[in-house]
C-alpha positions as CSV (number, residue, x, y, z in Angstrom):
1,X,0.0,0.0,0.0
2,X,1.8,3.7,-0.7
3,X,1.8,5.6,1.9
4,X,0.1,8.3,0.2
5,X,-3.0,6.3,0.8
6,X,-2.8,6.2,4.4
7,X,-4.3,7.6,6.9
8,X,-2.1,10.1,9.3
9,X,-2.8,7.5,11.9
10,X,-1.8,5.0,10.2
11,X,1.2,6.5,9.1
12,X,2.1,7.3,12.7
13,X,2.0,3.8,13.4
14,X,4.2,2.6,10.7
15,X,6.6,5.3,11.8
16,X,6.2,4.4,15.4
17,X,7.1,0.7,14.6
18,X,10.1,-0.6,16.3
19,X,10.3,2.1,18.9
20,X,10.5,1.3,22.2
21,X,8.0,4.0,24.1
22,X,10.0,4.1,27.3
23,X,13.3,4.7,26.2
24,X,12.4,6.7,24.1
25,X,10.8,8.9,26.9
26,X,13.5,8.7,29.3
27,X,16.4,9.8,26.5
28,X,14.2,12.3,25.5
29,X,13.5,14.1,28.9
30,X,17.4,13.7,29.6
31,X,18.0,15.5,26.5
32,X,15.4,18.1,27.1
33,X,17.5,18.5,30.9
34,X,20.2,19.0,28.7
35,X,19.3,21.7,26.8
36,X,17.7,23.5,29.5
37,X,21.1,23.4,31.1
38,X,23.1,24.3,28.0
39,X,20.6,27.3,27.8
40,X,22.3,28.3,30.9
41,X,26.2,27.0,30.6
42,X,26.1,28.7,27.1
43,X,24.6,32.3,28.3
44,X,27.5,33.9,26.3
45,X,27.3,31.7,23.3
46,X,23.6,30.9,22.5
47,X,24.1,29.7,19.3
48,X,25.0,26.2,20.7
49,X,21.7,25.3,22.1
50,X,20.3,25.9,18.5
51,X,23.4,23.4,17.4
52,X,22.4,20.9,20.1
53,X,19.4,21.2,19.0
54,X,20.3,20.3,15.2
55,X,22.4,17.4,16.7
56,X,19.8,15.8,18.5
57,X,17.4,15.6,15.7
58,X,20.2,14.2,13.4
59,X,20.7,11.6,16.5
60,X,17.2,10.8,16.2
61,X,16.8,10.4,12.8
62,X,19.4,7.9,13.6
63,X,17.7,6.3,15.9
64,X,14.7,5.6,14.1
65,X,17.0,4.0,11.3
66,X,18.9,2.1,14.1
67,X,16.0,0.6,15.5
68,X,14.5,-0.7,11.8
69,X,17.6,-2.9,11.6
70,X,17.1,-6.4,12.8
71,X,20.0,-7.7,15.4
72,X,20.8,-10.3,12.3
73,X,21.5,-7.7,9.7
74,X,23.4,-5.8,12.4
75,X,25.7,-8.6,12.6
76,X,26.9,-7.9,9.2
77,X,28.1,-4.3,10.0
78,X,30.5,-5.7,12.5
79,X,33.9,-6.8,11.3
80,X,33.9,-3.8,8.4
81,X,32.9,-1.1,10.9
82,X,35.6,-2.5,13.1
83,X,38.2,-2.4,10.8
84,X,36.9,0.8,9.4
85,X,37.1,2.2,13.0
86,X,40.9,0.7,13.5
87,X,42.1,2.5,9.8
88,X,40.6,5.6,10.8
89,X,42.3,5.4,14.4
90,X,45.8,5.0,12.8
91,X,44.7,8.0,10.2
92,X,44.2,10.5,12.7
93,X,47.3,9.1,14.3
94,X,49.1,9.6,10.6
95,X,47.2,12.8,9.3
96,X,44.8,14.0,12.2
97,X,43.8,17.4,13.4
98,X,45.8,18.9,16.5
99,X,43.4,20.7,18.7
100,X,45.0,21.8,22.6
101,X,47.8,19.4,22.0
102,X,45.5,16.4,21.1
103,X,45.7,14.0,18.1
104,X,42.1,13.3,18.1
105,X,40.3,14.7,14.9
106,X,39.9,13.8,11.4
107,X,38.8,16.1,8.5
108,X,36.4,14.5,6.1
109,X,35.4,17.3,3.3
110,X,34.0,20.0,4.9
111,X,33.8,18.6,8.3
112,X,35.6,17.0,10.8
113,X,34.5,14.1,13.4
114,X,36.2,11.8,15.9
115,X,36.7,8.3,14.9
116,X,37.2,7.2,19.1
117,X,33.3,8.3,19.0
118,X,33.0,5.1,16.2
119,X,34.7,2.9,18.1
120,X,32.2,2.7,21.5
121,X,29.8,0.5,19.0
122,X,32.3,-0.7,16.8
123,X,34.1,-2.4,19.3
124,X,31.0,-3.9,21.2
125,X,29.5,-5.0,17.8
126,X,32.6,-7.2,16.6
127,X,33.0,-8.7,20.1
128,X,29.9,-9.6,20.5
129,X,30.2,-10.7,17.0
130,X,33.0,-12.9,17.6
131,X,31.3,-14.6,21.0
132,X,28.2,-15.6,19.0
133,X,30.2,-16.9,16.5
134,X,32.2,-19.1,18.8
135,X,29.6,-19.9,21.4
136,X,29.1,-23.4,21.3
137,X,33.3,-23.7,21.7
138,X,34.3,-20.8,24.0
139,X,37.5,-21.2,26.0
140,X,40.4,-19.2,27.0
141,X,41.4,-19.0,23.3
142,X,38.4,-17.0,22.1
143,X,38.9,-14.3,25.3
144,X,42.6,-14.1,24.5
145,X,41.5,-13.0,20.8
146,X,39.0,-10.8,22.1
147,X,41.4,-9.1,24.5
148,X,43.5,-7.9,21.4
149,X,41.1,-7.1,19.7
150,X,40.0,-4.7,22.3
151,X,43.6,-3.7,22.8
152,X,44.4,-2.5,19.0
153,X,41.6,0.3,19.2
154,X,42.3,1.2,23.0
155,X,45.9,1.6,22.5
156,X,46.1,3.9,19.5
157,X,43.0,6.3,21.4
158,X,45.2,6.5,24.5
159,X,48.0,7.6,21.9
160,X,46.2,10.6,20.9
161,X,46.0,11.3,23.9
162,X,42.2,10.6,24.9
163,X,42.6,8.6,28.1
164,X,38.5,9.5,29.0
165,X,37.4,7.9,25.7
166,X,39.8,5.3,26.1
167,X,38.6,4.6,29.1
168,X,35.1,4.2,27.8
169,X,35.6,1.8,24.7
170,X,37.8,0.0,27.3
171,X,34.9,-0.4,29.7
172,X,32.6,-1.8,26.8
173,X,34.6,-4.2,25.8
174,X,35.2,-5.7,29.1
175,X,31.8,-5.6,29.7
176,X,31.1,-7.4,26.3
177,X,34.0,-10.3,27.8
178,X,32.3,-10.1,30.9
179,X,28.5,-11.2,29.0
180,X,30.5,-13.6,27.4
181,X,31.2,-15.9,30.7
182,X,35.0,-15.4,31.4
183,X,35.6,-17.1,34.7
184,X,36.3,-15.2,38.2
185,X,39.7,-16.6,38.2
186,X,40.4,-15.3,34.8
187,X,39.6,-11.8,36.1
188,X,40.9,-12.1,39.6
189,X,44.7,-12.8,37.6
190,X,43.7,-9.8,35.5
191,X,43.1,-7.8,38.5
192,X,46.8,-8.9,39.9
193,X,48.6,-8.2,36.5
194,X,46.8,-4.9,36.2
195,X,47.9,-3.8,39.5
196,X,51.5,-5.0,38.5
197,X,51.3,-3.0,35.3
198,X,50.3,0.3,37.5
199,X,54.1,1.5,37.4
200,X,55.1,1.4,33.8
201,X,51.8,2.6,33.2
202,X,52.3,6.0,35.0
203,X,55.6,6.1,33.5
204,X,53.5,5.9,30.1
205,X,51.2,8.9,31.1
206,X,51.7,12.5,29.5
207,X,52.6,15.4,32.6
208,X,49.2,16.7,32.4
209,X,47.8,13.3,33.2
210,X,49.9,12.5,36.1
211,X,49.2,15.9,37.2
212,X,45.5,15.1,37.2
213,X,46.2,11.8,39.0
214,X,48.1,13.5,41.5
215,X,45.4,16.9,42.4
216,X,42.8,14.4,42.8
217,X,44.4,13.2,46.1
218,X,45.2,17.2,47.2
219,X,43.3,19.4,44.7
220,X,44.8,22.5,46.6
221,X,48.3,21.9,45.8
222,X,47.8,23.1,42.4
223,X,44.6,25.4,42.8
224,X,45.1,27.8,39.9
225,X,46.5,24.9,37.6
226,X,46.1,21.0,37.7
227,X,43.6,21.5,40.7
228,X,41.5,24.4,39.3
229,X,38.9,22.1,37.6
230,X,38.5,19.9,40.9
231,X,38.0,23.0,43.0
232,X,35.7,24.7,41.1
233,X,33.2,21.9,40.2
234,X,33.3,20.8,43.6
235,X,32.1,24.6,45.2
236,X,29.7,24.8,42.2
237,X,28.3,21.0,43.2
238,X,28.2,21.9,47.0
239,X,26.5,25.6,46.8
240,X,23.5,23.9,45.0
241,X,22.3,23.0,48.5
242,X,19.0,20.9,48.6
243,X,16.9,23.1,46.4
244,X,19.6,24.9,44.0
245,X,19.9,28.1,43.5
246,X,17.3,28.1,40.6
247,X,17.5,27.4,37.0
248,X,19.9,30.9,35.4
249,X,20.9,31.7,38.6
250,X,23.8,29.8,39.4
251,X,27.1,32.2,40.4
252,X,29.5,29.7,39.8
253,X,28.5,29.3,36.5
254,X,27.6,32.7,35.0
255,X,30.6,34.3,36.8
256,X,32.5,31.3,34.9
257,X,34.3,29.9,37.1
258,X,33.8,26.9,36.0
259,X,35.6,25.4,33.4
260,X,34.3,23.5,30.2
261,X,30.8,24.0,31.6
262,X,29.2,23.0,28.4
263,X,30.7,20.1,28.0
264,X,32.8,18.0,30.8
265,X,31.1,20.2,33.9
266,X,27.9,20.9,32.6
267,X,27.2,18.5,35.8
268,X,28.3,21.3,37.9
269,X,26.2,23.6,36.2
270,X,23.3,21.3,36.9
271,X,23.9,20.7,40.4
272,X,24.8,24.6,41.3
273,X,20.8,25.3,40.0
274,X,19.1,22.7,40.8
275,X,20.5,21.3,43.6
276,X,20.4,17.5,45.6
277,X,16.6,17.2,44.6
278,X,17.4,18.0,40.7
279,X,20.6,15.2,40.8
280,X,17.8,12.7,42.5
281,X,15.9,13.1,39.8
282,X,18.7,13.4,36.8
283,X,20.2,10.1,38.6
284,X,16.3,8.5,38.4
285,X,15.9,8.9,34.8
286,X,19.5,7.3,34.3
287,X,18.7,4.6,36.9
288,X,15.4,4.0,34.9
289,X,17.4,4.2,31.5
290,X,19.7,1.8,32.8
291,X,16.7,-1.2,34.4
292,X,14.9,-0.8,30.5
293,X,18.3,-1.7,29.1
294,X,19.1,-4.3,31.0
295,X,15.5,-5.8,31.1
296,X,16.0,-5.6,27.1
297,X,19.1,-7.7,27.3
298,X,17.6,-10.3,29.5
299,X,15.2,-11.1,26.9
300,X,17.0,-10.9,23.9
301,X,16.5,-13.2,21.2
302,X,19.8,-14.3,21.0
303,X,23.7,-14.6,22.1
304,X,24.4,-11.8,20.2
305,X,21.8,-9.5,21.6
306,X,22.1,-10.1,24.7
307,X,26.0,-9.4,24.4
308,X,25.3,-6.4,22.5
309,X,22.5,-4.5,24.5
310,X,23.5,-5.6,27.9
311,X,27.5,-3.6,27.3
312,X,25.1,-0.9,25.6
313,X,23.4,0.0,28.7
314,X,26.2,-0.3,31.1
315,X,28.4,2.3,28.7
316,X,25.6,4.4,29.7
317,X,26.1,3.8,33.5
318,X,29.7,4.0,32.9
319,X,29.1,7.3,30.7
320,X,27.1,8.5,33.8
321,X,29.4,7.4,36.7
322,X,32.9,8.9,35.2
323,X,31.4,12.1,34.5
324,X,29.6,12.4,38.0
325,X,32.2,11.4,40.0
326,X,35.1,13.5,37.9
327,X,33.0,16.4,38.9
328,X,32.3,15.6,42.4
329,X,36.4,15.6,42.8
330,X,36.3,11.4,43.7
331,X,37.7,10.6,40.0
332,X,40.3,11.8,37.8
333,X,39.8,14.9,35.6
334,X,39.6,12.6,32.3
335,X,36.7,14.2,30.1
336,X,34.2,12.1,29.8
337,X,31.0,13.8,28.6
338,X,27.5,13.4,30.8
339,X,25.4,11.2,28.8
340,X,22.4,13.1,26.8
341,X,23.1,16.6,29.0
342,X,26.3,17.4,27.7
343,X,27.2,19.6,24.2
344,X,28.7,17.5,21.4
345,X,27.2,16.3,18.4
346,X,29.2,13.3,17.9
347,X,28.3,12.1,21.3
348,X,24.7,12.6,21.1
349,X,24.7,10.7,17.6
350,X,26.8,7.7,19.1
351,X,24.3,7.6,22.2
352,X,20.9,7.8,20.3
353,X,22.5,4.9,17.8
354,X,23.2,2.9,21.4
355,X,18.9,3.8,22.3
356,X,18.0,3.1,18.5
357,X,20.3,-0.5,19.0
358,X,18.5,-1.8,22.1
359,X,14.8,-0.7,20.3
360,X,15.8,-3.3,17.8
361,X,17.0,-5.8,19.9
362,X,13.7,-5.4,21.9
363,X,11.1,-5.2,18.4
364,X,13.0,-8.4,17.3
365,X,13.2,-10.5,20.1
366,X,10.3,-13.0,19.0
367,X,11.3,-12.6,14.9
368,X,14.9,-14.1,15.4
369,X,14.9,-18.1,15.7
370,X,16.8,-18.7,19.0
């Protein structure tokens, strides 16, 4: 039937098919929290809530799309958007952009993007790949090849340097090995080698880094340099109070004294106006986000799925959790952005894809034969 000949309603639920009403509700409210808090980060600068705006409808018309793709076809995307991710990693490290003494960007015509941003689905998809592939034979062979494979992308996005990103598509692939059913013992000897690795790895880590490591202990040591961020997000968190101090009104932030506070700190921003009662609620919607993912995963059709949405939904706890706890001075300063509040297009994009992902693993849990 052309759709010319339908009625609105009908073509509203043609449309409507495949999306998953409350995700959909909770991304969307956390967006509109975003730009309500953009609004007030970028007084000086309105121009980038009209941009935020632009970039979430892009992110979801790309949701939509996402979520009309069955788990199966999916599948197919994996290994070439892996390797595509991997060439453009080692491009940026041949030929990228240098912006504040970063590595990180690549221009494509008349734009430029960040292919790390790829790389938190591209990564999750091949693994998960891989584990369905091998599932009725997985031992320690399988995990070792998953382990490099995870370690090629991480590796050349710490290079840039982007240690908050590579923490990120670190933290989804684990979580994709984890699904998988590596044993405790497994990770318990990871958790002793890691800890054994902790010296040449600091001895790996640019100044600024180590700086960063070191003010999180004593912020005040370095209060106009290495500490400044720390201090000021952490006065801006704590002068919210119970109530805030009302949505435009925060000092801290219109008197800019806090730093990146459209992007890394727009946390800080949030807190400063509308205080513990507004974070209850911002950590509510996530906490809801988080239980629909997860729920999603449980029921997933198959192997595949499960792997893929379940490390979907925690990137957005571990999204969440970096970002809160880098503001509230208890993690390292290692930009991560806040999940659906903060200002980046390429962010937004990659998380809506993530929502759009777990909508079609959800629509197409009975249509794929287990």
């Amino acid at each position: 039937m052309e759709l010319a000949q339908l009625s609105p309603r009908r073509i509203l639920q043609r449309l409507a098919e495949g999306i998953d009403g409350p995700l959909l509700a909770l991304s969307l409210a956390l967006a509109a929290l975003g730009l309500a808090t953009l609004f007030s980060a970028s007084y000086d600068q309105p121009a980038r809530v009209a941009a935020q705006f632009a970039n979430l409808c892009v992110a979801l018309a790309a949701m939509w799309l996402a979520a009309r793709i069955p788990p199966q076809t999916l599948m197919r995307f994996a290994v070439p958007a892996y390797i595509l991710g991997v060439a453009l990693l080692v491009a940026v490290a041949l030929a990228g952009d240098v912006v504040h003494g970063a590595r990180r960007w690549l221009h494509v015509g008349v734009t430029r993007f960040q292919p790390s941003e790829m790389m938190k689905l591209a990564l999750p998809l091949m693994l998960a790949w891989y584990f369905y592939k091998n599932e009725a034979t997985l031992g320690m062979r399988d995990f070792a090849v998953a382990a490099l494979l995870l370690a090629v992308p991480v590796l050349l996005i710490a290079r840039q340097p982007d240690l908050g990103t590579a923490v990120l598509v670190a933290a989804a692939g684990f979580y994709v090995i984890f699904f998988a059913g590596i044993g405790w013992k497994v990770l318990a000897a990871l958790g002793v080698l890691g800890l054994a690795s902790l010296a040449p790895l600091w001895g790996m880590l640019h100044d600024y880094q180590r700086r960063r490591i070191l003010t999180l202990i004593d912020p005040t040591q370095d209060p106009l340099g290495a500490g400044y961020h720390t201090i000021q997000s952490t006065i801006a968190v704590g002068s919210g109070g119970i109530t805030g101090k009302g949505w435009l009104n925060g000092t801290q932030t219109h008197l800019e004294f806090i730093p990146e506070r459209h992007t890394d700190f727009i946390f800080a921003v949030f807190s400063e106006e509308f205080g513990l009662i507004g974070n209850l609620v911002l950590l509510a919607l996530y906490a809801l986000l988080i239980a629909r993912g997860l729920m999603i995963a449980a029921n997933a059709a198959t192997f595949f799925a499960r792997l893929l949405a379940a490390t979907i939904t925690l990137m957005f706890f571990t999204y969440a959790f970096v970002n809160m706890g880098m503001v509230a001075g208890i993690l390292p300063v290692v930009g991560v952005p806040l999940p659906f509040i903060s200002y980046g297009g390429t962010s937004m994009l990659t998380l809506f894809l993530g929502i759009g992902i777990l909508m079609s693993v959800h629509s197409h849990r009975r249509l794929v034969q287990t």
